[in-house]
N, C-alpha and C positions, 0 to 999 in steps of 0.2 A: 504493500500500500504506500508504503513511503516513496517509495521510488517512482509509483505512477503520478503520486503527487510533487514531486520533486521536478519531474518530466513534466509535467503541465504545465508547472510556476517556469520551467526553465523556457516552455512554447512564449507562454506570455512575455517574457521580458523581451525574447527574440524580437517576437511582434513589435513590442513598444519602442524598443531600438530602433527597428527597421524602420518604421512610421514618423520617429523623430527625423531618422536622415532625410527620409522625403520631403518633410513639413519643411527644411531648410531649406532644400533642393528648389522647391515650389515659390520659397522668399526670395530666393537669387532669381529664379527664372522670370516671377512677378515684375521683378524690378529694372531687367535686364529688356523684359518687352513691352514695359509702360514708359523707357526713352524711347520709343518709335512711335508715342504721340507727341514728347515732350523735342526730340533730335532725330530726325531721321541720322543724321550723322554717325551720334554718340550706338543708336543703336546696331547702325553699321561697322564701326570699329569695335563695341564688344563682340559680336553675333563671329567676329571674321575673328576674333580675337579664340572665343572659346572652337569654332569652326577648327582651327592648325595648333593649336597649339598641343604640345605633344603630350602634356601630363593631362590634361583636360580628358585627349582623345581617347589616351592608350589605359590611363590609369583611374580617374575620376567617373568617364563615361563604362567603361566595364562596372564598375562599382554600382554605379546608380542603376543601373540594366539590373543586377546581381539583388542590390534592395529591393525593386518592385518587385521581383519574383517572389524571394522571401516571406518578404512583408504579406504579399495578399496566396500564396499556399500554405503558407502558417494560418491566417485568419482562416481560410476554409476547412482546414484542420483541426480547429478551434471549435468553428461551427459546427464540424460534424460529432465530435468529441462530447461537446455538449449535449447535442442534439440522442447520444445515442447513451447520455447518463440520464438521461429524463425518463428510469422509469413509469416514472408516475404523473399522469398530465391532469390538472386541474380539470374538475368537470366543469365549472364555467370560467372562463377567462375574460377578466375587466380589463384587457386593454391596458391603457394610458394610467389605471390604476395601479396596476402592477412593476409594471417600468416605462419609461418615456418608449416613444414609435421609436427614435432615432438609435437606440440603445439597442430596440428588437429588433431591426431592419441594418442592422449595418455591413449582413452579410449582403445584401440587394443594392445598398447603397456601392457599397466596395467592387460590387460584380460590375455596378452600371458604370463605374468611375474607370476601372479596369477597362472595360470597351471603351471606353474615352480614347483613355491611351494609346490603345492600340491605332483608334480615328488618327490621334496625334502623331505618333512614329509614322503613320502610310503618308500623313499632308506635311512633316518635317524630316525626320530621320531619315526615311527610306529616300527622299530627293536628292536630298544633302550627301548621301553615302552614295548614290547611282550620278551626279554630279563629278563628286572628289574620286571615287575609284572606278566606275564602270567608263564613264564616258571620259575622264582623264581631262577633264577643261583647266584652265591655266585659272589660276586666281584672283578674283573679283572681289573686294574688298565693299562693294558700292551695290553690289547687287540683293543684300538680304530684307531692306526695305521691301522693297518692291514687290521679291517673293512671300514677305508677308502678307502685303495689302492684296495682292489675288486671292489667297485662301481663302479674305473675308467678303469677297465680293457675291458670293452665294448666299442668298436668305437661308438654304434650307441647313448651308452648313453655320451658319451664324446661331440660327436656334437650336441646334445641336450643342454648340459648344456653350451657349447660356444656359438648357436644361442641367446640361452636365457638370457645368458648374455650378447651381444651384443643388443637385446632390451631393459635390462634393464640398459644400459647405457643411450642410446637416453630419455627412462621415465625419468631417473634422469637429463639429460641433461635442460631440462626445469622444472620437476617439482621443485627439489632443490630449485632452485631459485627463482621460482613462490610461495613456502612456505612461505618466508620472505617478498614477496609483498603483499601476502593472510593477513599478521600480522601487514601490515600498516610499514613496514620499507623500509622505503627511506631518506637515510640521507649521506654524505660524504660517507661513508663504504661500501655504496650501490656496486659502484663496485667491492672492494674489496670482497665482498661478492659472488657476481655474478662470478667472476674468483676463487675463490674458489671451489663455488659448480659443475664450470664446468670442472676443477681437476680433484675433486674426482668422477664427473662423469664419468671419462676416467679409471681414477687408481685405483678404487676400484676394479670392472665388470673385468680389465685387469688381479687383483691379482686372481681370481678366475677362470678367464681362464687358464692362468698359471700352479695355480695347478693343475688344471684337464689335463692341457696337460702333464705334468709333469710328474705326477703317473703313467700317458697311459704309455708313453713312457719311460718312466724306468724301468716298472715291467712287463711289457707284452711281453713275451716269443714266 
């Protein structure tokens, strides 16, 4: 018994780990592509910047690949774990009495954020890499603007990426916080914490809608 429970507590930390890396990942990338309302410039020299640079490429970007996987086959691991200790099921279930939706649903949340991703790796990643290694083009410095504001020129992919951030507010609405309770902290700060992560849970998801709505409607003719 000890050991299955040792093995649990040791999934959850993984998880909370793995979640905190992304939650950073998500504050650089936020920031990185809210200069291409504020500089198209600024955000053409980072984008060319993190694009060659060879610790980003070889080292940083394996890692972060390495994190999403983790991070969301542990949670469904978790999910199922659970799901398959529940001898016993309440014969009436109160809903929002018993735990928040966001709390019960975050293996749905995490699934639909998950397809997100992958939307995002097929409209960035996969260009970027069939650019720099399949078709061998010399390097353009000047061009990531540009290939940003197409992607948002589609309504239908614009509402796509506003649904999807609006679930990926809710996932962070509890998990954020749940990271730092998975890591055994509970001390003073505790709150301050807990009002933090539910911040950035609004403002982050917010900044990314933003620009997606942005680009729609500025450059769509």
């Amino acid at each position: 018994m000890s050991g299955i429970v040792n093995s649990s507590i040791a999934r959850k930390v993984v998880m909370a780990l793995s979640g905190l890396f992304l939650v950073f990942f998500l504050g650089q990338h936020a920031t990185i592509n809210l200069s291409s309302v504020i500089s198209p410039e600024t955000f053409n020299s980072w984008s060319h910047f993190m694009g060659y640079n060879p610790v980003v490429q070889y080292i940083l970007q394996p890692i972060l690949i390495a994190g999403v996987i983790v991070h969301f086959v542990m949670g469904i691991v978790l999910e199922l774990q659970n799901r398959k200790a529940r001898n016993v099921r309440y014969a009436q279930y109160k809903g929002g009495a018993n735990a928040p939706w966001v709390s019960r649903n975050m293996i749905l949340t995490g699934l639909v954020v998950l397809a997100f991703l992958g939307l995002h790796f097929y409209d960035f990643w996969v260009p970027e890499m069939a650019y720099k290694y399949i078709e061998a083009n010399p390097e353009d410095p000047t061009r990531y603007h540009h290939e940003l504001v197409e992607k948002f020129l589609s309504p239908a992919r614009v509402g796509i990426y506003v649904v999807s951030f609006v679930l990926l507010a809710l996932h962070l609405w509890h998990g954020f916080a749940s990271s730092f309770q998975s890591m055994g902290v509970n001390n003073k700060y505790s709150p301050a914490i807990r009002n933090f992560t539910r911040l950035y849970a609004i403002v982050v998801p917010l900044i990314f809608i933003f620009i997606a709505l942005y680009h729609h409607f500025n450059h769509t003719h």
